[in-house]
Residue, then its C-alpha position, 0 to 999 in steps of 0.5 A: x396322677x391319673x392312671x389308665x391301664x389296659x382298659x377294654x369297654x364295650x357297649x352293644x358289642x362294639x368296642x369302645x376301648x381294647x387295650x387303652x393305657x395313658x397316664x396324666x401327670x398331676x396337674x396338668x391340662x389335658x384335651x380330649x380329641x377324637x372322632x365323634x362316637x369312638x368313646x370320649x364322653x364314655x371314658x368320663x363316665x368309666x372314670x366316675x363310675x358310671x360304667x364299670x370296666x370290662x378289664x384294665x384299671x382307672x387309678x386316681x391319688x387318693x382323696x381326690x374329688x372327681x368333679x363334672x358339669x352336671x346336666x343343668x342347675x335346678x330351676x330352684x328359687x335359690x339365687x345364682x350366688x347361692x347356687x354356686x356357693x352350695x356347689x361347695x360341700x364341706x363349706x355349706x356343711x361346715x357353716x351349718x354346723x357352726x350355727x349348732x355347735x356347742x363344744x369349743x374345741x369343735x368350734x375351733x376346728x370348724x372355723x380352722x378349716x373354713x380359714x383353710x378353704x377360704x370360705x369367707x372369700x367364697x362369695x367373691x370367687x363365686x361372683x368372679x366366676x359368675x361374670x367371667x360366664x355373662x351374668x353380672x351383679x343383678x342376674x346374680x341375685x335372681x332365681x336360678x327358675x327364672x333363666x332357661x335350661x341353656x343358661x342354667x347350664x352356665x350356672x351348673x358349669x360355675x358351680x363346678x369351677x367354684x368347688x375346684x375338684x382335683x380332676x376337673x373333667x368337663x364334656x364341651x362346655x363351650x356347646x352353650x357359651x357365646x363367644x365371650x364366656x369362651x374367651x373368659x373360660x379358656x383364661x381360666x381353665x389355662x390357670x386352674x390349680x389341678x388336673x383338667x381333662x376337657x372334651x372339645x373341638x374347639x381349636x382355640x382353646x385346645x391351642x390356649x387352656x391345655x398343656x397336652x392332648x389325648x387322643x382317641x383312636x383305634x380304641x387305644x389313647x395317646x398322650x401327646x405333649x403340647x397344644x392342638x396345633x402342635x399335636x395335629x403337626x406331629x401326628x402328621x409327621x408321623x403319618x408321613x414318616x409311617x408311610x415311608x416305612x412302610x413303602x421301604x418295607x414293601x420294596x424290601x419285601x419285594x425285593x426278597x420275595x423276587x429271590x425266593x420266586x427265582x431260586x425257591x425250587x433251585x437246589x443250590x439256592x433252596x436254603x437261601x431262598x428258605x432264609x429270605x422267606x423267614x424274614x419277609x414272615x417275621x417282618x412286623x406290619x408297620x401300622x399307618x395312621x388312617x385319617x377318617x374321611x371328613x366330607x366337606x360343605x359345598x354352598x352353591x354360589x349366588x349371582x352378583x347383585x348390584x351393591x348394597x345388597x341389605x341397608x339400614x337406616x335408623x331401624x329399630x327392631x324387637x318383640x312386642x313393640x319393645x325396641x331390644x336394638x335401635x339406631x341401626x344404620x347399617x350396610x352390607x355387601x355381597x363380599x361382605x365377612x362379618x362376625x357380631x361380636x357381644x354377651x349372650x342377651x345384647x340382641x346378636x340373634x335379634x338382629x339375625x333374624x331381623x336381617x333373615x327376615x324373620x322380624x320386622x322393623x319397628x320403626x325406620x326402613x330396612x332397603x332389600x334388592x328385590x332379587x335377594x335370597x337369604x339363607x338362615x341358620x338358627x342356633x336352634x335350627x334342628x328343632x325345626x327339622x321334621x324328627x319321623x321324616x328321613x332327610x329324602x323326605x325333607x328334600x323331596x318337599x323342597x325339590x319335588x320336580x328332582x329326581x331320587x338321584x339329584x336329591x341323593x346326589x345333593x345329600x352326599x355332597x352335603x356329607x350325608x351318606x345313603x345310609x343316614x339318606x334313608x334314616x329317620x331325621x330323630x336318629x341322626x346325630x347332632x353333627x348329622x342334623x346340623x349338616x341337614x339343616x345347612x343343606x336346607x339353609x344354602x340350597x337356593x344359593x343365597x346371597x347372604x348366609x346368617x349362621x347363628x352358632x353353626x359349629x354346635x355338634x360339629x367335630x374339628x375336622x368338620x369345623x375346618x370343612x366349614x371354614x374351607x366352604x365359607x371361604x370360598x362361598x361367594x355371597x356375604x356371611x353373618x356369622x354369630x359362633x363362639x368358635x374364636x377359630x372360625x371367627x378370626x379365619x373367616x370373618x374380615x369385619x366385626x360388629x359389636x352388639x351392645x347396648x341396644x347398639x350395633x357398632x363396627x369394631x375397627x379392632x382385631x379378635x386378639x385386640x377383643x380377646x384382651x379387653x372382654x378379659x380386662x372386664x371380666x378378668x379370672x380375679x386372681x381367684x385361681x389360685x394355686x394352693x388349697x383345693x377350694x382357693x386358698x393362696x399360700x404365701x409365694x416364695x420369691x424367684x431366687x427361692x423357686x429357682x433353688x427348689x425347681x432348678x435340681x427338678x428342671x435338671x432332672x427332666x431336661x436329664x429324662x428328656x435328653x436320655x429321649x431323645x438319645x435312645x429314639x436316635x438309636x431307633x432311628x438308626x437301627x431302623x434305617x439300618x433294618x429298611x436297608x435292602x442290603x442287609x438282606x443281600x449281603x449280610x446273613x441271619x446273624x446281622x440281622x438277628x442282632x440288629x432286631x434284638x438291639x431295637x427290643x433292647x431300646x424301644x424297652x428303654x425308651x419305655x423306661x425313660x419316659x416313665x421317669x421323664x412323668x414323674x420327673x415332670x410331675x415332681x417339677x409341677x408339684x415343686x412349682x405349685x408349692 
């Protein structure tokens, strides 16, 4: 398992972590949330070494290879397929010196072990893993130089799947994936053999790959079970319970300190009114959790155009006189939702920029109300953002008739504070641009919105902010995002881009979810035994069953021992919020009571260590 203790980690004097203790069970899914900027991807770095702890301690099974997605796969003239093949070393190694080896017994070890890894599958998996990321048979073969730094992303990203770490730590790896290659790698995460730790604010897969989250706040980590929804459910509840105490103790509080004003200088109460003002000092502060504050989007709503506001009659569209997307006869409304569908590379973008007015028709009429105003959110939208400019300066030039106020006014309504108003455009964060950029996007209050990936950058509060504002904006979405989130809550209809056509798709997103995986499949390739893939022969149920029952036992045991001893704690602090404990019983009752809940709260302690390890022990039964 994957030990944090105590670890404490500053960087320019700001601490990151103080403090902070989680344990991961061998094994298990894990997703890593938190605010933007508190420490996520630092703790990668801290676990592989890259930064060296201040105090505490990281431990890790010994032989375990840590493995993470590189900044991208080299611009080399190696192949795809051999890129990713080299991403397993011993393998590369050990097929090297086969081709030099003269001792026999040497020999027989070398082909031994490649049997155990499975290398002669190699090229299989590799390939599997390819197409499951967008890249089939022909893009295999070509030279890693010839694809951008986006899709040598994909590449680094499969290279590290093939070579199976046993801590799998990936930092939002679904920031350069289209919405298919997200489905793909949700199903695959959910069934790798090992531990995975990933960074994202993508709600679907927290929901779908992972087993539980860790959660990063206040410098310290929790561990919670389950998927995303649940642990945003249970945090709640928490909040709201936390909130309740410590209302309770406030009245309490009150409630004493009311005695001790009234009776502190009379003589006959002084010693009552001395006790009541020892145990308003030794009540604990009761901590409530603090929900940042996240400032939503607010898109001006257009007036009302006669329908259809956008129609196409067999238009074709692309660059340099070469159609990308043809046949298009499509029509759009103001109230229109609608999310494309379809692999990096089959036109989406094309056909964005077509309808944003960015690209011409080759041939056939594009028919536009004369009153029509677009706005356009590119994927790459930032870059087209003035770096040594603040955003003032950027309003300024778009609203120069606006006075400093109303231009201030719209920045912080658009969750720019006057803090980043004043800041350089090149310092911002990413999140902080891509709120800029839709600002700019939406300030005419336009008819259409085109968002080509507008979640890029922006964390899960912010995503939900954006979902809330799209829903109620007025005018028609085209939405391109690989957020299966965003899509399913905010799109109502679905065009599929592919092959040079565009076409509606009358199914639903879970209808599409099941056949993209039916066509790229996970090929069985994850497999659950060897570290590099090898699958050992499955015992049968019956079999499973008589090892892992005694283990399930054991944990519903743990589990059961739980949820006894938080009903004690419950009860004892119902008893320690009751004002009249206070009232009628003296110290001794109280005394008792306290020294009870240290006595439970150390074992509960204790029992959910051994509900780990007994868990841990039922996962590594299962695996086997």
């Amino acid at each position: 398992m994957l030990k944090i203790k105590d670890i404490s980690f500053s960087i320019e004097g700001r601490p990151l972590f103080s403090g902070a203790s989680a344990t991961i069970p061998t094994g298990h899914k894990v997703g890593f949330v938190g605010r933007n900027g508190t420490g996520k991807t630092t703790l990668f770095k801290i676990i592989t070494g890259e930064h060296v702890l201040e105090g505490g301690e990281i431990s890790i099974p010994k032989g375990s290879r840590i493995g993470g997605v590189a900044q991208e796969a080299p611009a080399s003239n190696d192949s795809l397929l051999e890129t990713v093949l080299a991403a397993d070393t011993e393998r590369t190694e050990l097929l090297a010196e086969a081709e030099t080896a003269t001792d026999p017994l040497r020999i027989g070890d070398i082909h031994t072990r490649l049997h155990d890894i499975d290398a002669y599958s190699a090229e299989a998996r590799a390939a599997m893993i390819l197409s499951g990321l967008g890249f089939d048979e022909a893009a295999q073969a070509r030279a890693c130089a010839d694809f951008s730094g986006g899709w040598r992303m994909r590449v680094a990203l499969a290279g590290v799947l093939f070579s199976q770490p046993e801590i799998l730590l990936l930092d939002e790896p679904t920031n350069y994936l289209d919405l298919e290659g997200t489905i793909w790698l949700e199903s695959y995460l959910a069934k790798y053999p090992h531990t995975v730790v990933v960074i994202s604010h993508d709600r679907e897969l927290l929901n779908r790959s992972v087993n539980a989250i860790l959660h990063l706040e206040h410098r310290k980590l929790t561990l919670w079970s389950g998927g995303y929804d649940q642990f945003d459910r249970l945090r709640r509840e928490k909040q709201m319970q936390a909130e309740a105490e410590k209302k309770k103790q406030e009245v309490r509080k009150a409630h004493l300190q009311t005695f001790v004003d009234r009776f502190r200088y009379t003589a006959s109460k002084a010693k009552q009114a001395q006790s009541r003002l020892k145990m308003i000092e030794r009540m604990s502060p009761i901590d409530v959790i603090e929900n940042g504050v996240t400032i939503g989007f607010n898109f001006p709503s257009p007036e009302e155009l006669a329908p259809p506001i956008v129609k196409l009659d067999d238009v074709a569209v692309g660059y340099d006189g070469k159609a990308v997307l043809s046949g298009l006869n499509l029509r759009i409304d103001q109230d229109d939702r609608i999310a494309l569908l379809g692999a990096n590379g089959q036109g989406k973008s094309t056909l964005s920029k077509l309808l944003a007015g960015r690209l011409k028709p080759l041939n056939g009429s594009l028919h536009a109300s004369s009153k029509l105003r677009i706005g356009y959110f590119a994927q790459h939208q930032v870059d087209e953002l003035y770096l040594d400019e603040t955003p003032i300066q950027h309003l300024r030039r778009l609203r120069p008739l606006e006075t400093p106020g109303k231009i201030r006014a719209r920045l912080a309504a658009g969750g720019l504070g006057a803090d980043q108003a004043d800041t350089e455009v090149g310092r911002l964060s990413g999140g902080q641009k891509s709120r800029l950029s839709m600002l700019i996007c939406t300030l005419d209050a336009p008819h259409i919105l085109i968002l080509d990936e507008p979640t890029n950058h922006l964390d899960i509060q912010s995503r939900e902010a954006l979902v809330q504002a799209l829903n109620d904006y007025s005018g028609a979405i085209i939405l391109v995002s690989h957020d299966p989130h965003l899509v399913s809550l905010t799109a109502d209809r679905l065009w599929l881009v592919k092959d040079g056509k565009v076409s509606v798709y009358h199914e639903d997103m879970e209808a599409y979810r099941k056949l993209l995986l039916s066509e790229r499949g996970t090929g069985g390739a994850v497999a659950s035994g060897d570290a590099r893939g090898r699958a050992k022969p499955q015992k049968s149920k019956p079999e499973v069953r008589k090892v892992t029952a005694p283990l399930q036992a054991e944990v519903s045991k743990c589990e059961g021992r739980i949820a006894k001893l938080e009903e004690m704690r419950t009860k004892l602090d119902e008893r320690l919020v009751d004002p009249a404990l206070y009232v009628a019983s003296g110290t001794a009752m109280l005394d008792t009571l306290q020294r009870k809940r240290v006595e439970v709260m150390a074992g509960l302690e204790k029992a959910e260590e051994l509900w780990i390890l007994a868990l841990e022990r039922l996962e590594r039964a299962r695996e086997e």
